[in-house]
MARTIKE-373756 format. One record per residue (C-alpha): residue number from 1; x, y, z; chain. Coordinates in nm, 2 decimals. Example, Ala and Ser with C-alpha at 12.3 -4.5 7.8 and 13.67 -1.06 7.14 Angstrom:
BEGIN
R   midren       c1       c2       c3   nuba
R        1     1.23    -0.45     0.78      A
R        2     1.37    -0.11     0.71      A
// end
This chain:
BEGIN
R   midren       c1       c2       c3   nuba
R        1     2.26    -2.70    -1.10      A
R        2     2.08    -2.42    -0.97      A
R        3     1.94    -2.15    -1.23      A
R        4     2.18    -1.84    -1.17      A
R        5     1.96    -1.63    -1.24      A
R        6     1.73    -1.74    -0.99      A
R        7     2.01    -1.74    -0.74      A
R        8     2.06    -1.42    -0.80      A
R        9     1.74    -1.24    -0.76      A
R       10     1.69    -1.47    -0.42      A
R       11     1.97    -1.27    -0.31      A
R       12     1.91    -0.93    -0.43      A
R       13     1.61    -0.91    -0.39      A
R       14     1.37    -1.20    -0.20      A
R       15     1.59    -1.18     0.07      A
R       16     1.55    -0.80     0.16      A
R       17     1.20    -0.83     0.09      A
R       18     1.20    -1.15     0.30      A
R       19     1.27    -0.92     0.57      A
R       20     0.98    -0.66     0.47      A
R       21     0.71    -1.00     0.44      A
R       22     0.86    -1.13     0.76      A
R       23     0.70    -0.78     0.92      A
R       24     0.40    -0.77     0.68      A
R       25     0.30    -1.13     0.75      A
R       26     0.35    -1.10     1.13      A
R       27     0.12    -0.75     1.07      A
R       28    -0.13    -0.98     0.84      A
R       29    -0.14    -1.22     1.18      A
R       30    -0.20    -0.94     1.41      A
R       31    -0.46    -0.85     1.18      A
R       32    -0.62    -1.15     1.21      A
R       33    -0.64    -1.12     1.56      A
R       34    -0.77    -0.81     1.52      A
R       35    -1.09    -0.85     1.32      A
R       36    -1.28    -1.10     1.58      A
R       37    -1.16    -0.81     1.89      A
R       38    -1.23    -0.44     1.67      A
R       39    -1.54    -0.58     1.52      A
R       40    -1.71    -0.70     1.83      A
R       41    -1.57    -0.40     2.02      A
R       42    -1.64    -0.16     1.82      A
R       43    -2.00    -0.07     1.65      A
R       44    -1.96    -0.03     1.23      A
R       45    -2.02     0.31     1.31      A
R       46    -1.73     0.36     1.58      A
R       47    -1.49     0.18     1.32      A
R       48    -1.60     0.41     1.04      A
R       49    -1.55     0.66     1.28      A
R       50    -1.15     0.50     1.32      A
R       51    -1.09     0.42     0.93      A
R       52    -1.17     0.81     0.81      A
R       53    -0.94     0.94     1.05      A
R       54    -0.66     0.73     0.94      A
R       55    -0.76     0.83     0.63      A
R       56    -0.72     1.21     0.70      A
R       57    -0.37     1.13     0.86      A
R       58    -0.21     0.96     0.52      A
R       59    -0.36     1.29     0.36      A
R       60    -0.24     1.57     0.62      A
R       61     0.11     1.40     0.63      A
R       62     0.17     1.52     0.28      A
R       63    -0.03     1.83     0.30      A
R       64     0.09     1.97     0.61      A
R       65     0.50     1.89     0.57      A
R       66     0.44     2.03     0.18      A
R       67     0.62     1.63     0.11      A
R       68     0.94     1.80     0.22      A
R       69     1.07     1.48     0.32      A
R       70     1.01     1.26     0.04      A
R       71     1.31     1.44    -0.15      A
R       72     1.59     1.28     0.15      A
R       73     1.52     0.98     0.01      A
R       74     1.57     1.08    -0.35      A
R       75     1.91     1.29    -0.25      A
R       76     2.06     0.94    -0.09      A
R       77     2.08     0.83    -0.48      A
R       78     2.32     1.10    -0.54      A
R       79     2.58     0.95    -0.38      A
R       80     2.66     1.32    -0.21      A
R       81     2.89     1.40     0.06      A
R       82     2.69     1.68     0.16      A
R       83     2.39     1.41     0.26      A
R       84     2.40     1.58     0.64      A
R       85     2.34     1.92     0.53      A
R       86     2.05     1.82     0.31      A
R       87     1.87     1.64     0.52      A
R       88     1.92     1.91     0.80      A
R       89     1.77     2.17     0.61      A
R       90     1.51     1.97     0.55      A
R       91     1.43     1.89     0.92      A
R       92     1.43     2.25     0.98      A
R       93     1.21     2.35     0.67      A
R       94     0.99     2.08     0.82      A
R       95     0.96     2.19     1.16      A
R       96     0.87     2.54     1.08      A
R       97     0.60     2.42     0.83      A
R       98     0.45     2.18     1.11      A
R       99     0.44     2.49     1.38      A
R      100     0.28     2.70     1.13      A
R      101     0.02     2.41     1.02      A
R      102    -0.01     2.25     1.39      A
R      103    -0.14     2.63     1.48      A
R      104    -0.39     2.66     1.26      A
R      105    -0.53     2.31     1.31      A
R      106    -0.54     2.44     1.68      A
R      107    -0.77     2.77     1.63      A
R      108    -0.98     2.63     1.35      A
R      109    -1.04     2.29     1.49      A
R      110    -1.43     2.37     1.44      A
R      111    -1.39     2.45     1.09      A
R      112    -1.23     2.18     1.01      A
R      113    -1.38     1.93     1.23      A
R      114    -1.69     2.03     1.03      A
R      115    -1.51     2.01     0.71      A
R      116    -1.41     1.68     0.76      A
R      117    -1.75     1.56     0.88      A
R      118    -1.50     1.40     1.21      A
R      119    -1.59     1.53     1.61      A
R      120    -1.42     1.83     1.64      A
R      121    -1.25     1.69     1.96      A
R      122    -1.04     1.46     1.69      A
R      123    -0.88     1.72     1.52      A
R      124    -0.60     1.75     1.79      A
R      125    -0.49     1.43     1.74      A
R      126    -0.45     1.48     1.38      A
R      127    -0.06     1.63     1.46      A
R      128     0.07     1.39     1.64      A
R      129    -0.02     1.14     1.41      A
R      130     0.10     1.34     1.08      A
R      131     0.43     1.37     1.31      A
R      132     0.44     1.03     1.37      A
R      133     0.39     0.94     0.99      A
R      134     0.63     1.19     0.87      A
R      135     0.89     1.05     1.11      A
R      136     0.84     0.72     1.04      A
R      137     0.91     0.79     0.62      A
R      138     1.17     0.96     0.70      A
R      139     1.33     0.66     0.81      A
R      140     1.21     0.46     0.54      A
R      141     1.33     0.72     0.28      A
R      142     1.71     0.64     0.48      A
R      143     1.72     0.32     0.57      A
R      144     1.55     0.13     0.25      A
R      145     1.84     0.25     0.04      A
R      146     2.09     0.09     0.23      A
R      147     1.91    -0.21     0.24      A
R      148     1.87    -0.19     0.62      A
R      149     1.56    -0.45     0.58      A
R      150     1.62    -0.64     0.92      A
R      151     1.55    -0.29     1.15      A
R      152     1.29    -0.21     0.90      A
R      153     1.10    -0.50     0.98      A
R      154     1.12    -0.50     1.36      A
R      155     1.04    -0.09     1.37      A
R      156     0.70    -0.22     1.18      A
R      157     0.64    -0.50     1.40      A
R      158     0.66    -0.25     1.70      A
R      159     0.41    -0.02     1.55      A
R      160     0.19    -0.30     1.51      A
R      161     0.18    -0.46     1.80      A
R      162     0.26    -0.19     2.05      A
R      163    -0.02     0.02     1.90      A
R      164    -0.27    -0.29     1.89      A
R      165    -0.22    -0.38     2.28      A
R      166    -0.24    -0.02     2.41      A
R      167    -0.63     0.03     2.20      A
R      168    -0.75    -0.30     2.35      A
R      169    -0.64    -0.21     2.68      A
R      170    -0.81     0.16     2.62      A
R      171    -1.12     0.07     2.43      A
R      172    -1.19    -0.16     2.76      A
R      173    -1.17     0.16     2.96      A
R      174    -1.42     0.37     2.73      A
R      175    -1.78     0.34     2.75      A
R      176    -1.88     0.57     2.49      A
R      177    -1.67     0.64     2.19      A
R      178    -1.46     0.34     2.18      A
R      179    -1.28     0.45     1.87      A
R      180    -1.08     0.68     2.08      A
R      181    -0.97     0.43     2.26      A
R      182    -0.79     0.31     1.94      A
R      183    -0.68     0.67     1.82      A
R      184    -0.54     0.68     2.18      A
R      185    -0.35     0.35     2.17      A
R      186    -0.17     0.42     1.87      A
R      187    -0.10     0.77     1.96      A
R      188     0.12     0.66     2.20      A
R      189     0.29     0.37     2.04      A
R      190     0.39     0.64     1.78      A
R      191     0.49     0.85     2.00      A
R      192     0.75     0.64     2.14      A
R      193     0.86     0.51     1.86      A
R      194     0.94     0.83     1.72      A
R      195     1.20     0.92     1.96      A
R      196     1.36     0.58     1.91      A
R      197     1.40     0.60     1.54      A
R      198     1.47     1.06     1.61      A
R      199     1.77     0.87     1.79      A
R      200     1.85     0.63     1.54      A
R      201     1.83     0.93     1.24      A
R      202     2.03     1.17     1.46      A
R      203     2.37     1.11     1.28      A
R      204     2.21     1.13     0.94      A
R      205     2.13     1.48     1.04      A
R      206     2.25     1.80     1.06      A
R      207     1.99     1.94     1.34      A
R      208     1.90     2.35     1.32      A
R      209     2.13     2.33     1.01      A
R      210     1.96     2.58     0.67      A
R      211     2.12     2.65     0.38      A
R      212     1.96     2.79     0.07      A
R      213     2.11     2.63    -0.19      A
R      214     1.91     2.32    -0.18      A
R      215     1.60     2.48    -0.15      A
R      216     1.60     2.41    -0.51      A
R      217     1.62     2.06    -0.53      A
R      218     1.40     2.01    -0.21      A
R      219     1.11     2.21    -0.35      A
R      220     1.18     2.10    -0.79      A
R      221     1.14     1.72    -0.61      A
R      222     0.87     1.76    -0.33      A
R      223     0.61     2.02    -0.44      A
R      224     0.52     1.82    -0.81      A
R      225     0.52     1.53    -0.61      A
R      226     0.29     1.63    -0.35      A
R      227     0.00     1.59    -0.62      A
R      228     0.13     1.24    -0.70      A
R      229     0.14     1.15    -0.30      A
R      230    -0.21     1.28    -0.23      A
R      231    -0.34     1.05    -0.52      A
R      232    -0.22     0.77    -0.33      A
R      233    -0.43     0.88    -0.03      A
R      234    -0.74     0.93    -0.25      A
R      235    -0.71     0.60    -0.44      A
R      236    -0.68     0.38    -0.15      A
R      237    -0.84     0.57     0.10      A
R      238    -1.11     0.89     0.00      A
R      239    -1.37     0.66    -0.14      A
R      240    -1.39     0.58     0.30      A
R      241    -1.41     0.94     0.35      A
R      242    -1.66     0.97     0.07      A
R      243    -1.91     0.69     0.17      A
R      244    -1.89     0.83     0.47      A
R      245    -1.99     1.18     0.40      A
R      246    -2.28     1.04     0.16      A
R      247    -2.41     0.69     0.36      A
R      248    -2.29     0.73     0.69      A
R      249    -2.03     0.60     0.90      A
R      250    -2.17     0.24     0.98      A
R      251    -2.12     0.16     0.60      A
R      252    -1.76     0.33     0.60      A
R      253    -1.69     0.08     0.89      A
R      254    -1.81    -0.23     0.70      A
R      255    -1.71    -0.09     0.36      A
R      256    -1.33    -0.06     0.54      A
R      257    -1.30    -0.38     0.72      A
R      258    -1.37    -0.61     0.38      A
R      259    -1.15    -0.30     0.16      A
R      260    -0.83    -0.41     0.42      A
R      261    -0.87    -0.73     0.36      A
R      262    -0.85    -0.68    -0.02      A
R      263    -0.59    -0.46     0.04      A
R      264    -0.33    -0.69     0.16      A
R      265    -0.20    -0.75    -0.15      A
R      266    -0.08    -0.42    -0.18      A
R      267     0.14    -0.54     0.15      A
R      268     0.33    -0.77    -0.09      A
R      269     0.35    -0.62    -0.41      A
R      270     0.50    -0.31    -0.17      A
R      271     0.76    -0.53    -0.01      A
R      272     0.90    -0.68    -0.30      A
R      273     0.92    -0.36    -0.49      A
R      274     1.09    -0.18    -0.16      A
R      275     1.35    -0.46    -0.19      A
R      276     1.40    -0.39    -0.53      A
R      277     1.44    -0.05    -0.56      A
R      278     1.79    -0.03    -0.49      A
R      279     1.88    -0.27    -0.73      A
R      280     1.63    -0.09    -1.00      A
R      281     1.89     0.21    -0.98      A
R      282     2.21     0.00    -1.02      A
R      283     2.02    -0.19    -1.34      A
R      284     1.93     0.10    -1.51      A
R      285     2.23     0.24    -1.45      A
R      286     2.37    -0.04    -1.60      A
R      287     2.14    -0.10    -1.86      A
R      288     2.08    -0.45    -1.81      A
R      289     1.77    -0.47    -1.94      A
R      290     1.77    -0.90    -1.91      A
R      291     1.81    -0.82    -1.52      A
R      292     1.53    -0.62    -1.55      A
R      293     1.27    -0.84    -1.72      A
R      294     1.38    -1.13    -1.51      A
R      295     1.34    -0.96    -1.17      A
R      296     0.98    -0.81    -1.28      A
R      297     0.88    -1.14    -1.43      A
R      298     0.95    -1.34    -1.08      A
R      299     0.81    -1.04    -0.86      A
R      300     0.48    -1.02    -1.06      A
R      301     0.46    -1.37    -1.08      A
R      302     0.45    -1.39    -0.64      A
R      303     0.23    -1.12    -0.64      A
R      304    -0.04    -1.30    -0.88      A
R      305    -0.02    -1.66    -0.65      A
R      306    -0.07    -1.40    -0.36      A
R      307    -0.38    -1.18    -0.55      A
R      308    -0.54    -1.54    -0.62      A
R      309    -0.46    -1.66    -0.33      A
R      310    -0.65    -1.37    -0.09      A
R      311    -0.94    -1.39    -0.41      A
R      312    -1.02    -1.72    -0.32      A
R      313    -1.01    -1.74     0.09      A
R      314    -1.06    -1.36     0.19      A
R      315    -1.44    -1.43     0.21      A
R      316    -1.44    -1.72     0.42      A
R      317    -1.16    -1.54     0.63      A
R      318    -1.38    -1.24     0.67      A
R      319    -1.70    -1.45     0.77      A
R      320    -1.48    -1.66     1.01      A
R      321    -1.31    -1.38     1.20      A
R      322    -1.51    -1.08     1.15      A
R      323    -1.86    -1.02     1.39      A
R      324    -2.17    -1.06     1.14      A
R      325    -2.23    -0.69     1.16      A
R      326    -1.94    -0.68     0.92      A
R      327    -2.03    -0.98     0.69      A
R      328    -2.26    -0.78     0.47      A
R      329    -1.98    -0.59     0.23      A
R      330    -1.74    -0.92     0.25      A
R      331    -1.82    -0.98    -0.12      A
R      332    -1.66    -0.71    -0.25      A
R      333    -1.31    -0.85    -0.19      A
R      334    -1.20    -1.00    -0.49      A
R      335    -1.28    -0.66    -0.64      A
R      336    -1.07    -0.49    -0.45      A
R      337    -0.77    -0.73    -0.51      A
R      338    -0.78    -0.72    -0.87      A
R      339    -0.76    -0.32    -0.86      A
R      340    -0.44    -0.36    -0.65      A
R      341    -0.28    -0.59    -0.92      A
R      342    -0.27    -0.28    -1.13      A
R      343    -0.17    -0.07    -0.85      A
R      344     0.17    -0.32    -0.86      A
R      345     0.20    -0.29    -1.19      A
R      346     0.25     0.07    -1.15      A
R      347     0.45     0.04    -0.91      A
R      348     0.64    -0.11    -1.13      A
R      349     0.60     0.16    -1.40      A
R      350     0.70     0.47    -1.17      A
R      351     1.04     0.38    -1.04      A
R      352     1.13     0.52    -1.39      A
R      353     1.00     0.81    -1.34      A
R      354     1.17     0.85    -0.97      A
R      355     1.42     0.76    -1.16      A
R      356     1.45     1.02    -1.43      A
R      357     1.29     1.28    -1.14      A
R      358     0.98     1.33    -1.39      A
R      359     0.75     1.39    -1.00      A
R      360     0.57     1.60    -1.23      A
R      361     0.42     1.31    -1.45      A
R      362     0.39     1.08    -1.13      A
R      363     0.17     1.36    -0.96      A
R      364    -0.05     1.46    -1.34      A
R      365    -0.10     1.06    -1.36      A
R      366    -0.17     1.00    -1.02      A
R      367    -0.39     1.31    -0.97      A
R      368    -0.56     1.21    -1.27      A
R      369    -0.61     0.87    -1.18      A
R      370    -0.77     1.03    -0.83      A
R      371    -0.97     1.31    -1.02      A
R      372    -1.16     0.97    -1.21      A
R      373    -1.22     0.78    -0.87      A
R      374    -1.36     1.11    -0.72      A
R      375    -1.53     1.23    -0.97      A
R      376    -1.70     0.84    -1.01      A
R      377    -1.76     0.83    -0.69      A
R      378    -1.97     1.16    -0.62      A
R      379    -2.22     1.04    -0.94      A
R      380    -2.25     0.69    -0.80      A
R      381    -2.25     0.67    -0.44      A
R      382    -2.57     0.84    -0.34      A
R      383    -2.76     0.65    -0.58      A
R      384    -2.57     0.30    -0.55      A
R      385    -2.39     0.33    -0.20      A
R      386    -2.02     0.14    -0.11      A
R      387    -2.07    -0.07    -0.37      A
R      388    -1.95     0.20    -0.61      A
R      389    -1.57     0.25    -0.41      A
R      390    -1.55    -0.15    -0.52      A
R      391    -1.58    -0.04    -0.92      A
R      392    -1.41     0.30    -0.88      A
R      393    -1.10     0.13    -0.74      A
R      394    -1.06    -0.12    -0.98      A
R      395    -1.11     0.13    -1.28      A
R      396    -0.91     0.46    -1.13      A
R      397    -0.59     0.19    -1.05      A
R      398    -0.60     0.00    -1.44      A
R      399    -0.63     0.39    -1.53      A
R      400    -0.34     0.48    -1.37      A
R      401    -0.16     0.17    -1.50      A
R      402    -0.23     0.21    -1.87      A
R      403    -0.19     0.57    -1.84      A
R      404     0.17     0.58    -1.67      A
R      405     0.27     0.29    -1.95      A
R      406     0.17     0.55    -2.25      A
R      407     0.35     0.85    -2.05      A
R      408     0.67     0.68    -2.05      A
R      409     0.67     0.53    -2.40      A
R      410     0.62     0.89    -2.55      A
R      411     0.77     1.13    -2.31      A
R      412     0.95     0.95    -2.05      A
R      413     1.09     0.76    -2.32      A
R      414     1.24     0.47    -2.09      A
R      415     1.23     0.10    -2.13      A
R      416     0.94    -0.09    -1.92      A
R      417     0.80    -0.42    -1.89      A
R      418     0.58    -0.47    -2.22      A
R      419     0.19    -0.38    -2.07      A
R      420     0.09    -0.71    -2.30      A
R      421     0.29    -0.94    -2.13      A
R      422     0.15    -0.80    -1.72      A
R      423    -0.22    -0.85    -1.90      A
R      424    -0.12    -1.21    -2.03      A
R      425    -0.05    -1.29    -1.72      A
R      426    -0.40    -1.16    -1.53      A
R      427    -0.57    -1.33    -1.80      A
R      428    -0.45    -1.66    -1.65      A
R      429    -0.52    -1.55    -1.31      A
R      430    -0.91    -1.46    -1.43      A
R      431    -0.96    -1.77    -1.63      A
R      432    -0.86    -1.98    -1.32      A
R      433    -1.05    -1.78    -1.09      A
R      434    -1.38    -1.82    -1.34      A
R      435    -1.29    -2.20    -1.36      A
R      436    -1.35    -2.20    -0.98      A
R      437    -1.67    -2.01    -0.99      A
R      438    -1.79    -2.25    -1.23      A
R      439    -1.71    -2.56    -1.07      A
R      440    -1.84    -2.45    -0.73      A
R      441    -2.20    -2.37    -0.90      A
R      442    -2.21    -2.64    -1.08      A
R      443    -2.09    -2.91    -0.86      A
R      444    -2.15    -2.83    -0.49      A
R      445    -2.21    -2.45    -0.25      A
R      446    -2.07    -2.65     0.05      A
R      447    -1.83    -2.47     0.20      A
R      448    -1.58    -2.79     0.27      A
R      449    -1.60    -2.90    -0.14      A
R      450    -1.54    -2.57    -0.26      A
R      451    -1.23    -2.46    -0.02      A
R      452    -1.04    -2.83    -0.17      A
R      453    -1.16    -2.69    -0.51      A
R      454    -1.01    -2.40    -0.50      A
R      455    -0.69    -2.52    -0.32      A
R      456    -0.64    -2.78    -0.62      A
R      457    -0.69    -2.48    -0.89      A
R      458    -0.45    -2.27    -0.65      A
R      459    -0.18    -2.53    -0.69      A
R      460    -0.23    -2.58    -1.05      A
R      461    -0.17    -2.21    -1.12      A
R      462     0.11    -2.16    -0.84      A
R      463     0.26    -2.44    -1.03      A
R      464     0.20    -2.34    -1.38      A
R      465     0.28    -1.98    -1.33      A
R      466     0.61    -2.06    -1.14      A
R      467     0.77    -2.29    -1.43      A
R      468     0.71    -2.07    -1.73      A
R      469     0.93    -1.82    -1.52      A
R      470     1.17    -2.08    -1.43      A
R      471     1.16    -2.03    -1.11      A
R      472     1.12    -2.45    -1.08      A
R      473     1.34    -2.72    -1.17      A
R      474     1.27    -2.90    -1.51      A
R      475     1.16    -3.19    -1.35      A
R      476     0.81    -3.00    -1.36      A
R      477     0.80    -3.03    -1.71      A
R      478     0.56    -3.27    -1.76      A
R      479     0.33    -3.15    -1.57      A
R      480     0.35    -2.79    -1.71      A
R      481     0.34    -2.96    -2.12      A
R      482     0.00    -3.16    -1.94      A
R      483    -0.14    -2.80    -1.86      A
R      484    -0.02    -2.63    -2.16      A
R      485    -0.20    -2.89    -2.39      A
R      486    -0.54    -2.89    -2.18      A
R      487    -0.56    -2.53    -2.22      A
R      488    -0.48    -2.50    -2.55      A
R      489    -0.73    -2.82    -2.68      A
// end
């Protein structure tokens, strides 16, 4: 008979977030696609060029909209019939900000062309994008709640693609500064997509509606979370901005190609958490606390077989599809993954304080947490170059991990997932991982020998990891005691 409780959190949660991997894989495959075409299109110094813009548009999206529109999504939770109004005066608080920041950006494009160390003739296209962003979480900050995965999904896939065909087709036409040919292509894939989801948020909305009496609640949520949003930005993206104010823009490019690559595992751990997050409200509420550890046990549990998973091939993938100018920084990968496994377990952590509204302690933590990578970063990269982002990432997300975990025990005062039991499990991933170094230096550096190596150990612990959760059927038993006993003798 099937395990209920397994039953149940395919349902609740796996198959929302099914919908959410369905888009993130079919983005993982574009991406794949993509490294063999940008990185033989593009010069390391054109796609650094590409990577610290994006990076300036996660940024400016918060900055220039003062995070206005993160608070819609909050206000859904609170079941209100006045959900119109809200979001109406946020729109229109929005859209005054944006005129007033847009204008600026405009007459001081110099200045802060300069500022950003980006050509000044960039800086234009810095609003659109910010539009497009902010667009495009508004409709997340809607649609998520109601577990609208399905549209999700395909609204991803058409940013993707759309924006990947039009900057091949564009980078073809430029001869010199091919990056804009990129900037260009998504530019207009954004822009069309944000009139089709405008449309599709029209009836959530009160247009040219204002009324003061939530400027309260918009500014309590939005403002202490700004801090908390930017920190985001500068954990997974300023060390790019960084290396390429202190090394130059061809080590930004490599530095950012083999950094997305590591990164993918955020794609994951973000997907199953987006699922969850609905359910996360009802179980607190609730206080099913068994629920609780169950569904974090079986998420964490995928996103370790994933984190291993990318530790073990992302190098080979990297030398296979990326152009050699590229291979030099590939090593750092399995760094960067095992920095994003405490970025999930944060996650994790900071739904409570969503929960209990606390966007003060998410922005002190987070900000924190970025004040450490910065700070690290402006001592070490001169003298040690990119190599330093791989360290300072790893360290700033574990900080932010062990700090939000001692926040909420003595202020937050809200049950999470015991800290001791997310590091047991690591330790298993790192022991397996070591196992594999060791067997490959010891027994054989070709490439064919150590790829079924690692495929064996990957089985083992997919296996392993997967029954002490329950999430297989106890005819694995055996084999699970076998592996118990080996690693205990």
């Amino acid at each position: 008979m099937p395990n209920k409780s397994n039953t149940d959190f395919i349902s609740r949660v796996l198959y929302h977030a099914k919908n959410y991997l369905i888009a993130s894989i079919s983005n993982i495959l574009l991406g794949v696609i993509a490294i063999p075409i940008y990185t033989r299109l593009l010069s390391p110094e054109e796609y650094g060029v590409y990577s610290v813009f994006i990076s300036y548009v996660g940024i400016l999206s918060v900055i220039l909209s003062l995070n206005i529109h993160a608070s819609i999504g909050r206000y859904w939770f609170e079941n209100s019939d006045d959900f119109k109004k809200f979001s109406g005066t946020c729109f229109s608080l929005m859209s005054i900000i944006l005129i007033l920041s847009s204008l600026s950006f405009i007459f001081f494009k110099e200045f802060f062309g300069n500022l950003m160390r980006i050509p000044v003739s960039l800086i234009i296209w810095l609003i659109p994008f910010v539009i497009v962003e902010i667009t495009y979480s508004t409709f997340r900050q809607i649609f998520e709640p109601q577990k609208e995965s399905a549209i999700i999904a395909k609204v991803s896939i058409y940013k993707a693609y759309t924006s990947f065909i039009l900057s091949i087709i564009l980078i073809l036409i430029y001869k010199n500064d091919r990056y804009m040919g990129i900037i260009l292509g998504y530019a207009l894939s954004g822009i069309s997509l944000s009139l089709f989801l405008i449309f599709k948020l029209k009836k959530y909305f009160s247009i040219f509606t204002f009324d003061k009496k939530y400027l309260n609640y918009i500014f309590l949520y939005s403002i202490p979370y700004i801090p908390y949003s930017l920190s985001g930005f500068i954990l997974g993206q300023f060390d790019r901005i960084m290396i390429n104010g202190y090394v130059g823009e061809k080590a930004a490019g490599i530095y950012s190609l083999s950094y997305s690559i590591g990164a993918m595992l955020s794609v994951v751990s973000v997907a199953l958490l987006n699922a969850w997050t609905p359910d996360f409200f009802k179980i607190i509420d609730n206080k099913d606390l068994n629920k609780y550890n169950n569904d974090i046990k079986k998420m964490f549990t995928i996103i370790l077989i994933v984190a291993l998973c990318i530790m073990f091939y992302g190098i080979e993938f990297g030398y296979i599809l990326a152009d050699k100018k590229y291979h030099e920084a590939l090593f750092i990968i399995p760094y960067i993954v095992f920095g994003y496994i405490f970025d999930a377990i944060w996650g994790i952590t900071a739904r409570n304080y969503a929960y209990k509204k606390n966007t003060h302690w998410l922005s002190i933590i987070g900000i924190t947490a970025g004040f450490v990578k910065i700070v690290l970063n402006m001592v070490f990269i001169p003298k040690y170059g990119y190599i330093t982002g791989v360290y300072t990432t790893a360290i700033s997300f574990a900080f932010m991990a062990v700090f939000g975990v001692i926040v909420n025990k003595y202020f937050i005062k809200m049950y999470t997932y015991p800290f001791i039991k997310f590091i047991e499990e690591i330790l298993y991933l790192v022991f397996v991982y070591f196992i594999s170094y060791i067997l490959i230096k010891l027994f054989s550096p070709n490439i064919l020998i150590s790829m079924v190596i690692k495929t064996i150990l990957l089985i083992i612990y997919s296996l392993f990891v997967l029954y002490r959760i329950k999430l297989l059927d106890k005819n694995i038993h055996e084999l699970y005691t076998l592996i118990t006993s080996v690693l205990k003798k």
